[in-house]
MARLORO-528409 format. One line per field, with one value per atom (N, C-alpha, C): atom name; residue number from 1; y, z, x. Coordinates in steps of 0.02 Angstrom, whole numbers, padded with zeros to 5 digits. Example, Ala and Ser with C-alpha at 12.3 -4.5 7.8 and 13.67 -1.06 7.14 Angstrom:
BEGIN
atom: N:CA:C:N:CA:C
nr: 1:1:1:2:2:2
yy: -00284:-00225:-00165:-00112:-00053:00002
zz: 00390:00390:00390:00354:00357:00394
xx: 00660:00615:00660:00642:00684:00645
end
This chain:
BEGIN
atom: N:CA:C:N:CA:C:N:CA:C:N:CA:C:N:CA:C:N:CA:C:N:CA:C:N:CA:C:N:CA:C:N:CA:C:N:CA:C:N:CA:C:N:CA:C:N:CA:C:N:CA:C:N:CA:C:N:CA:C:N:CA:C:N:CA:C:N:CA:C:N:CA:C:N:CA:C:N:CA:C:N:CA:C:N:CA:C:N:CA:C:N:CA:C:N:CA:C:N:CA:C:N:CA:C:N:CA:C:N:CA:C:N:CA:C:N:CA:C:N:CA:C:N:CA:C:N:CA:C:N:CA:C:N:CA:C:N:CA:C:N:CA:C:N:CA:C:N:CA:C:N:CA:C:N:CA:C:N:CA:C:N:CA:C:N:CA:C:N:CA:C:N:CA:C:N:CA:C:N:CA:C:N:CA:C:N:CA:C:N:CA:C:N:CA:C:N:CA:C:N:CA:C:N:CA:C:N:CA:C:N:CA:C:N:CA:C:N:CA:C:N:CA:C:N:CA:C:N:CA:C:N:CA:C:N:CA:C:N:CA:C:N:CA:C:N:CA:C:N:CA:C:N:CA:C:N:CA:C:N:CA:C:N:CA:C:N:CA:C:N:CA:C:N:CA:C:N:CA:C:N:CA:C:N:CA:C:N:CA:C:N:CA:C:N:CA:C:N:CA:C:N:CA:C:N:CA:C:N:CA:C:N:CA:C:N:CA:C:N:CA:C:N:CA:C:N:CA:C:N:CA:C:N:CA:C:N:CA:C:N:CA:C:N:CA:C:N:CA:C:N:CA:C:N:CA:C:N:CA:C:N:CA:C:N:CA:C:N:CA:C:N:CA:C:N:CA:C:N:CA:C:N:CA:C:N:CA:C:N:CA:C:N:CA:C:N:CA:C:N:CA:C:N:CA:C:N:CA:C:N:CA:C:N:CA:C:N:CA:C:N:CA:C:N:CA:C:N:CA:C:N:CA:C:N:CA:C:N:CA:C:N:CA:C:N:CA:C:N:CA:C:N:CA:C:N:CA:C:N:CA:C:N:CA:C:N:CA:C:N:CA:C:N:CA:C:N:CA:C:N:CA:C:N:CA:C:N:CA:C:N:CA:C:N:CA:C:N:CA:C:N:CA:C:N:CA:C:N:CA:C:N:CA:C:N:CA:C:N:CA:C:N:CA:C:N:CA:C:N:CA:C:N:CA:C:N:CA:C:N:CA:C:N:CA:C:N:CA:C:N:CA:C:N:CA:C:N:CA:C:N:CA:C:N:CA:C:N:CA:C:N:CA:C:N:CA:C:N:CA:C:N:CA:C:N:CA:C:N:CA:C:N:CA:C:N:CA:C:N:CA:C:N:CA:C:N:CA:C:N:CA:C:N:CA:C:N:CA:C:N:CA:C:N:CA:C:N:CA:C:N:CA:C:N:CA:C:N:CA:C:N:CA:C:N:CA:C:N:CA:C:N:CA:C:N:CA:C:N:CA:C:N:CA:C:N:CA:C:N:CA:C:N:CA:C:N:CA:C:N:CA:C:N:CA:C:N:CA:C:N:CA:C:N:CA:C:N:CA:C:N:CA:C:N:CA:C:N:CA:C:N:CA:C:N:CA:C:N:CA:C:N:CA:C:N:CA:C:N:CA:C
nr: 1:1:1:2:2:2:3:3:3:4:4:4:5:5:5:6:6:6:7:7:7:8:8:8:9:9:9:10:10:10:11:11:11:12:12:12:13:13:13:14:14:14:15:15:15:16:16:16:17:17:17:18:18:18:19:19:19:20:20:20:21:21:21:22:22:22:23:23:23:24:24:24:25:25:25:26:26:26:27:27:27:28:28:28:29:29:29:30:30:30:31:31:31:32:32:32:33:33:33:34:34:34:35:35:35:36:36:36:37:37:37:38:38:38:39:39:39:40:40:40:41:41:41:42:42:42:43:43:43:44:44:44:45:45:45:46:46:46:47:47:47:48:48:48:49:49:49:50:50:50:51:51:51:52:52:52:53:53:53:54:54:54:55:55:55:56:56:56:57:57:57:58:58:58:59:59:59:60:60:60:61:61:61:62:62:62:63:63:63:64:64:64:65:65:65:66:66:66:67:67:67:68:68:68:69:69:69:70:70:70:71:71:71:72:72:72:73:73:73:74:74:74:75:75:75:76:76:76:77:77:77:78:78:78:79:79:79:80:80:80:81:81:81:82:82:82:83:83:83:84:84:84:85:85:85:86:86:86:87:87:87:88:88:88:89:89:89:90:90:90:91:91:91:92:92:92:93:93:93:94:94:94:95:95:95:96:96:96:97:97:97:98:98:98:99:99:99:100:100:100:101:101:101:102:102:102:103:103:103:104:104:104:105:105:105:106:106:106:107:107:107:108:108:108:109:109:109:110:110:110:111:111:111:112:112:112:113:113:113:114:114:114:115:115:115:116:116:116:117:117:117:118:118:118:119:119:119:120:120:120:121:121:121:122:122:122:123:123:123:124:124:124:125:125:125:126:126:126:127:127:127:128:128:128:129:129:129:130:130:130:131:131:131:132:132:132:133:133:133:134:134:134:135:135:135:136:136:136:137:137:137:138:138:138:139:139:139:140:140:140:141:141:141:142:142:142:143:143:143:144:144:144:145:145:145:146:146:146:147:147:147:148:148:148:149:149:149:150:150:150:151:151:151:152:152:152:153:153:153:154:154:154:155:155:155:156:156:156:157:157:157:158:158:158:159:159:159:160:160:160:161:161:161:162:162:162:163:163:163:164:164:164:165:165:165:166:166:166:167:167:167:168:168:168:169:169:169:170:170:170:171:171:171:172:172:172:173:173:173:174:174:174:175:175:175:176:176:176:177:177:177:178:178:178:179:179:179:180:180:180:181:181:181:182:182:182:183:183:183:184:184:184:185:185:185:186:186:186:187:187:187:188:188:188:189:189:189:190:190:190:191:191:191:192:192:192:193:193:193:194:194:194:195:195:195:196:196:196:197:197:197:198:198:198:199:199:199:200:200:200:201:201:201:202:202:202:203:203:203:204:204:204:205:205:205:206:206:206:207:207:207:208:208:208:209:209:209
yy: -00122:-00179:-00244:-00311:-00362:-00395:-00437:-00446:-00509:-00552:-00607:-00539:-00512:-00475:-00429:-00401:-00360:-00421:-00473:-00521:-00544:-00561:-00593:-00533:-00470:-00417:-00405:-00438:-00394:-00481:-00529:-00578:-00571:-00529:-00523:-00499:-00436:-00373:-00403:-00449:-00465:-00490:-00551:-00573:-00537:-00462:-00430:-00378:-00373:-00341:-00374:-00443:-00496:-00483:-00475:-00463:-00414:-00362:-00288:-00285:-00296:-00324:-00363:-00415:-00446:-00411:-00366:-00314:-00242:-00234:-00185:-00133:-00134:-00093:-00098:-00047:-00064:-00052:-00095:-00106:-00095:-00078:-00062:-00064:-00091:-00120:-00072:-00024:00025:-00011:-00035:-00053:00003:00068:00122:00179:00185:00277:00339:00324:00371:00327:00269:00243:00251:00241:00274:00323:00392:00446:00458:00444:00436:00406:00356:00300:00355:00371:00435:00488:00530:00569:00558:00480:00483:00483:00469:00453:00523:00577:00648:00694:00712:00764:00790:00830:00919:00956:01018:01058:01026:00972:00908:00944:00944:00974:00911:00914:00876:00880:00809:00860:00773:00767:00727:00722:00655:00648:00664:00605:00636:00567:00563:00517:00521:00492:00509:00483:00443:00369:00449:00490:00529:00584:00597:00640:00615:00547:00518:00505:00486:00475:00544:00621:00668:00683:00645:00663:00737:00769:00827:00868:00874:00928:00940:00902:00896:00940:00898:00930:00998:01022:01101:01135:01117:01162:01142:01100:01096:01142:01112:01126:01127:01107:01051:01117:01092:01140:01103:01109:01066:01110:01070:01090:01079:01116:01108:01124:01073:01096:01122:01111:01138:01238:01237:01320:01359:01304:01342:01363:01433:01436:01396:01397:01348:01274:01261:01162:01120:01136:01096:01134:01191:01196:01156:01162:01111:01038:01007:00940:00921:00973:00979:00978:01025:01025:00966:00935:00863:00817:00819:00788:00799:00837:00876:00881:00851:00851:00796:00806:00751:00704:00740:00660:00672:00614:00600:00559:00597:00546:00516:00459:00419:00357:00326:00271:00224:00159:00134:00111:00098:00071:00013:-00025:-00103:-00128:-00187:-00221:-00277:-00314:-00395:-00394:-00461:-00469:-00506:-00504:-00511:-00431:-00385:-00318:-00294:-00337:-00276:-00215:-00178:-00092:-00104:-00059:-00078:-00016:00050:00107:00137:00172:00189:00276:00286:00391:00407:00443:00479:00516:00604:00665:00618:00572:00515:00568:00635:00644:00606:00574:00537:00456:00425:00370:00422:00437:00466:00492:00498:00537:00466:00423:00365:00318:00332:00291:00332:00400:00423:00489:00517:00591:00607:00612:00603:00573:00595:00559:00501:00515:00463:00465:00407:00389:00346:00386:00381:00361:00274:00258:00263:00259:00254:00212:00138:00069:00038:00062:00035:-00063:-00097:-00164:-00189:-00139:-00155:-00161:-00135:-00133:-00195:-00254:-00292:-00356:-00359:-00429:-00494:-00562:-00579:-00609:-00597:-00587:-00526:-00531:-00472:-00474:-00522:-00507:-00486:-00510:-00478:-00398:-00378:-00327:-00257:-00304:-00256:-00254:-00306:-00313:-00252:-00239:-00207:-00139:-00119:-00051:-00027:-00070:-00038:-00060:-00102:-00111:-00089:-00051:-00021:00033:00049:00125:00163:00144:00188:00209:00169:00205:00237:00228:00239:00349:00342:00414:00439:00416:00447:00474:00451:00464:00526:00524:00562:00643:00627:00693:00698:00672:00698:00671:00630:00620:00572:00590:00546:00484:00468:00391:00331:00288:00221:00210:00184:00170:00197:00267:00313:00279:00254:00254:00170:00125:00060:00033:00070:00037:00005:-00024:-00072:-00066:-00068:-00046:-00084:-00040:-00055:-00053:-00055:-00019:00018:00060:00126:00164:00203:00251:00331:00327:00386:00467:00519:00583:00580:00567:00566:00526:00478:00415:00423:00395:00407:00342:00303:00247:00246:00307:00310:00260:00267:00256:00216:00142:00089:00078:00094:00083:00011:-00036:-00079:-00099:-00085:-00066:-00145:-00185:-00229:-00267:-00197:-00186:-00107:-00117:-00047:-00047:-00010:-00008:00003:00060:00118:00103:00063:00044:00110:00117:00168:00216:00199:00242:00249:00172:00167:00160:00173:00162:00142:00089:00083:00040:00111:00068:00046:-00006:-00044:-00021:00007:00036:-00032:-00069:-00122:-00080:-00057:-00003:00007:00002:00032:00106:00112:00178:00201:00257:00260:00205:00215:00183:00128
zz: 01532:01546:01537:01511:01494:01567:01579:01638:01666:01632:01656:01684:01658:01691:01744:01753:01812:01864:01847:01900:01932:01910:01901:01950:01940:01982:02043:02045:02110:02157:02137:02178:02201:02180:02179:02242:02218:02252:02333:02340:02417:02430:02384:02425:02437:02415:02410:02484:02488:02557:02606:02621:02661:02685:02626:02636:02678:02639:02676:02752:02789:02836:02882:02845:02886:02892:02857:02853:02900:02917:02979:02930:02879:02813:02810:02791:02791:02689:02675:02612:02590:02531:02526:02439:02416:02362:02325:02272:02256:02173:02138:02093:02039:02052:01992:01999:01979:01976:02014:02031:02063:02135:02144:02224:02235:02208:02241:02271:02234:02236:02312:02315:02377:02432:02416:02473:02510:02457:02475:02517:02484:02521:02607:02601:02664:02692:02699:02736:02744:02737:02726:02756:02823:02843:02807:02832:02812:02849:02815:02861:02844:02814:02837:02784:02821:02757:02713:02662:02600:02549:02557:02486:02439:02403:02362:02323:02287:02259:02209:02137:02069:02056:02105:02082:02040:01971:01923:01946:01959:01992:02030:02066:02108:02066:02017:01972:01922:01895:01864:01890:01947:01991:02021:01985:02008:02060:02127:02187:02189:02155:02133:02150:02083:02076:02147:02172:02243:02291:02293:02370:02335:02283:02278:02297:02267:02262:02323:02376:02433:02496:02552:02608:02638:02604:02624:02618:02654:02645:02585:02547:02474:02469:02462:02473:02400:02340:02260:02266:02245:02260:02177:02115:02072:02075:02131:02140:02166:02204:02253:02193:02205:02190:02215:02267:02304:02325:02282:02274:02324:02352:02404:02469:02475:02540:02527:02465:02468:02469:02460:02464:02566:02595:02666:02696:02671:02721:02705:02653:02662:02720:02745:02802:02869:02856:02941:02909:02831:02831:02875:02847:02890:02853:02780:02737:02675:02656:02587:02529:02483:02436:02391:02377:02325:02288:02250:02226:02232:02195:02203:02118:02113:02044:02035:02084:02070:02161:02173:02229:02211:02263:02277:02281:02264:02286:02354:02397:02470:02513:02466:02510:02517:02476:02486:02442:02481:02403:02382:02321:02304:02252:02264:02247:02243:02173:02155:02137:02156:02159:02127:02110:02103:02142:02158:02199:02285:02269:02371:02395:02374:02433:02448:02357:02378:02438:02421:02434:02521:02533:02597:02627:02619:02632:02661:02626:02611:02693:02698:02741:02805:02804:02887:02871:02920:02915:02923:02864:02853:02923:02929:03004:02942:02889:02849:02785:02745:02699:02659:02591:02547:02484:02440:02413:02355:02287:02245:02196:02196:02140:02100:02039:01978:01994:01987:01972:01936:01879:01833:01870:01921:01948:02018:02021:02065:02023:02065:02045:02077:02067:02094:02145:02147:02195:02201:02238:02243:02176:02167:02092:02015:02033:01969:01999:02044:02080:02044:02090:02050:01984:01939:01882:01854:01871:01828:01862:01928:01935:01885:01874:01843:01772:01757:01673:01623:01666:01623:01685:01728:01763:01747:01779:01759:01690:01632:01587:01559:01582:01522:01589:01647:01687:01655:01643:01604:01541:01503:01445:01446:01503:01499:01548:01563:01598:01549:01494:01456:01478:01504:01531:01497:01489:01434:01465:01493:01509:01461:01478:01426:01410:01486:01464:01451:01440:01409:01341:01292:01212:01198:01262:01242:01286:01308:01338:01376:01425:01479:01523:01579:01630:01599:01590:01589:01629:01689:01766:01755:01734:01709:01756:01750:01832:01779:01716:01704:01742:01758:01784:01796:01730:01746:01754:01784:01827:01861:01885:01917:01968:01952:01990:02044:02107:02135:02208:02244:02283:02283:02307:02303:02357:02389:02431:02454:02485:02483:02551:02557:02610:02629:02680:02688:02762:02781:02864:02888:02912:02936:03039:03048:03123:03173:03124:03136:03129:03155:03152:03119:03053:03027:03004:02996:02939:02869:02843:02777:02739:02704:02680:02596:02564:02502:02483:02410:02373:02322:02309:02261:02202:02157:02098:02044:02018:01951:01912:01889:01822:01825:01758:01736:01761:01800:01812:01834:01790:01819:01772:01793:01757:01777
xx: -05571:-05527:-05565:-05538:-05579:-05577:-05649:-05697:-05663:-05602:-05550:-05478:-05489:-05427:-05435:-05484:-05518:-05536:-05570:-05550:-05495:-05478:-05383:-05347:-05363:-05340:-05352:-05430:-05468:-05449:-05439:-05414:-05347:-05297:-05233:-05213:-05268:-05260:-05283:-05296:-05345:-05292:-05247:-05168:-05139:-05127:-05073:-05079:-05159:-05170:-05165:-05148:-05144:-05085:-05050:-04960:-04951:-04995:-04954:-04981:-05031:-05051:-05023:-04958:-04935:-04853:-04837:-04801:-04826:-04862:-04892:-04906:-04927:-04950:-05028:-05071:-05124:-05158:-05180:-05192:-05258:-05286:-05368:-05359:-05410:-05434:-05484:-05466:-05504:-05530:-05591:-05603:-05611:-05582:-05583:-05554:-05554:-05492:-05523:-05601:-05654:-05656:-05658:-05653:-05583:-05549:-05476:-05488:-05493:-05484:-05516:-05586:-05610:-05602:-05550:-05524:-05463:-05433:-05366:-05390:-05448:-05448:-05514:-05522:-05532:-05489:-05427:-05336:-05316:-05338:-05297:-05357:-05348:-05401:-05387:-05432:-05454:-05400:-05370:-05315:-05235:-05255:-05159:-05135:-05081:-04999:-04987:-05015:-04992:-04941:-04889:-04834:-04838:-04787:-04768:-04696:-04686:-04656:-04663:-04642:-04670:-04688:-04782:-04820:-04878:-04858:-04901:-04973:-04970:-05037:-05078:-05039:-05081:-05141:-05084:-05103:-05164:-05165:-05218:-05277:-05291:-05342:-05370:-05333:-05359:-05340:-05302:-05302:-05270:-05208:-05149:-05213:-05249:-05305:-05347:-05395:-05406:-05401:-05318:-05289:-05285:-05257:-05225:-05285:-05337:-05409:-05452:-05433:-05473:-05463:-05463:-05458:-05394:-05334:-05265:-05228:-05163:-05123:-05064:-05082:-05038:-04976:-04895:-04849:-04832:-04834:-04849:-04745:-04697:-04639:-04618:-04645:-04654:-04686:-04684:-04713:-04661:-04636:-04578:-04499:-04472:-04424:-04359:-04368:-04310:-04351:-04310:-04344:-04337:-04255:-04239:-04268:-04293:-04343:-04416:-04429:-04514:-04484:-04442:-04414:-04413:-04373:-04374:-04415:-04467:-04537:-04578:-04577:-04593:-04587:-04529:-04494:-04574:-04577:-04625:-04693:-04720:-04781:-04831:-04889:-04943:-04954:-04938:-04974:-04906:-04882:-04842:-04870:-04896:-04918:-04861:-04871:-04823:-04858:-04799:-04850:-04768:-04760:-04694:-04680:-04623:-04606:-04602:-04621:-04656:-04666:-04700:-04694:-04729:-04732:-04730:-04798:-04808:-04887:-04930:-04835:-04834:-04834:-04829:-04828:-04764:-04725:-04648:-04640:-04635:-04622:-04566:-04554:-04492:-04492:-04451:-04426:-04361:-04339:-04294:-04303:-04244:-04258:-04164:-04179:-04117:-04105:-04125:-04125:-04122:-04161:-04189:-04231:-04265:-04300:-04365:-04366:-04445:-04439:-04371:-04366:-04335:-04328:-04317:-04358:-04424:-04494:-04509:-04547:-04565:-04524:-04444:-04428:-04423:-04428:-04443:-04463:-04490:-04535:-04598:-04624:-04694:-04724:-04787:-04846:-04867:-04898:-04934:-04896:-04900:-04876:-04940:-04983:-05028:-05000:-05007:-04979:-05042:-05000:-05070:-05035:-05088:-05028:-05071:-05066:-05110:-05071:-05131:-05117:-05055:-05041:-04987:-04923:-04918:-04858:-04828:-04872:-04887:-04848:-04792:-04761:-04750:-04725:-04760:-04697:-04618:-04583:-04547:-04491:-04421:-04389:-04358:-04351:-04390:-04417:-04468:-04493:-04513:-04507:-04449:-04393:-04326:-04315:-04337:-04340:-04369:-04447:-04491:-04464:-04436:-04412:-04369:-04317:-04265:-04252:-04312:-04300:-04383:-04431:-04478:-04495:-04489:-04520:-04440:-04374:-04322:-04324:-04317:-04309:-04363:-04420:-04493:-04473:-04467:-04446:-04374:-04313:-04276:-04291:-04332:-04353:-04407:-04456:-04492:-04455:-04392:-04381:-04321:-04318:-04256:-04198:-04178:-04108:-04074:-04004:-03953:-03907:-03957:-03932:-03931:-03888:-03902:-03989:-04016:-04080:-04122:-04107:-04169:-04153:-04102:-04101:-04096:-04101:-04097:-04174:-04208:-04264:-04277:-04186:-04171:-04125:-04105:-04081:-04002:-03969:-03883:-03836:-03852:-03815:-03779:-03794:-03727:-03715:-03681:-03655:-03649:-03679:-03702:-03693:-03692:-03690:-03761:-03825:-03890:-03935:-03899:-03931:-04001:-04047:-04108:-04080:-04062:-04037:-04011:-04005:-03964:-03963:-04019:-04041:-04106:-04107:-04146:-04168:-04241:-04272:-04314:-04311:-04361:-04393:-04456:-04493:-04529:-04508:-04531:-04579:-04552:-04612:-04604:-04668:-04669:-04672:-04613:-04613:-04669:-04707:-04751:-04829:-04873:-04931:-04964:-04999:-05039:-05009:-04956:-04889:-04926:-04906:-04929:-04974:-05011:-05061:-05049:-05058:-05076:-05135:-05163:-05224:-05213:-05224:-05209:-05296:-05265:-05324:-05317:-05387:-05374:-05395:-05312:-05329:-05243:-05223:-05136:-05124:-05097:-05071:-04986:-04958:-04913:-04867:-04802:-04755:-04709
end
């Protein structure tokens, strides 16, 4: 990454933990895809029921690999025959990993799901909530926020799960009401009730969509 833009990030990233902080969120500044990884799995004893959404950010930074092959009790819902029981037991895990499809650079999340169990994990259940947010995804209000959810993470995820929506073939959110919408359910997380709920690291590195 060029040495004006890794700056530019790692100053960002200190407002943006200011925010989430003043949001009852706790925020941490990982300068690589290997201090992440280690920042995460200090947040996740040993023994904790781990599940997820479908956070790629988790998967790049290695954390996926990790938990399956560690100590954790990893809830892999890709293993399970019945999907909507590994979606459920999410509800009663210890740790939820996720990442968001854009937020503020005051600390507001800002997530869109189709199925909702991720955006429903995220808003009650889970003991902990483990975020993983490549820089790229840091905007710099609510609107631009909702912007980048639903006009480059929706369609660039319709496209990659096959789905025949407008914006999988035009590249931009058309508000369509489609059958295979991902759009369904819009989450935006702007305090947390729960002192030590949330956790996001902010990685200066593109990850995720």
């Amino acid at each position: 990454m060029n040495e004006i833009i890794f700056r530019r990030n790692e100053l960002l990233a200190q407002k943006t933990i200011k925010g989430l902080a003043s949001r009852n969120m706790d925020g941490y500044y990982a300068a690589s895809r290997e201090e992440a990884l280690s920042m995460a799995l200090s947040l996740i004893p040993e023994g904790s029921t781990v599940t997820m959404g479908g956070a790629t950010s988790a998967h790049e930074i290695g954390l996926v690999d990790k938990l399956k092959n560690g100590p954790y009790n990893f809830i892999d819902r890709n293993a399970y025959e019945d999907k909507r029981a590994a979606m459920l037991a999410a509800y009663d895990a210890d740790v939820f990993l996720a990442s968001v499809n854009a937020m503020t650079d005051d600390g507001i999340l800002v997530n869109i799901d189709g199925n909702s169990n991720r955006v429903s994990a995220i808003a009650q259940g889970p003991k902990k909530v483990v975020f993983i947010v490549g820089m790229n995804k840091v905007c710099g209000d609510l609107d631009g926020a909702m912007k980048r959810a639903r006009n480059v993470a929706a369609p660039i995820n319709a496209q990659r799960f096959g789905l025949d929506t407008p914006c999988a073939k035009t590249g931009k959110c058309m508000d369509c009401k489609s059958p295979d919408t991902i759009c369904c359910q819009f989450l935006i997380t702007r305090f947390s009730r729960h002192a030590g709920r949330i956790h996001v690291i902010l990685v200066n590195d593109s990850l995720g969509f």
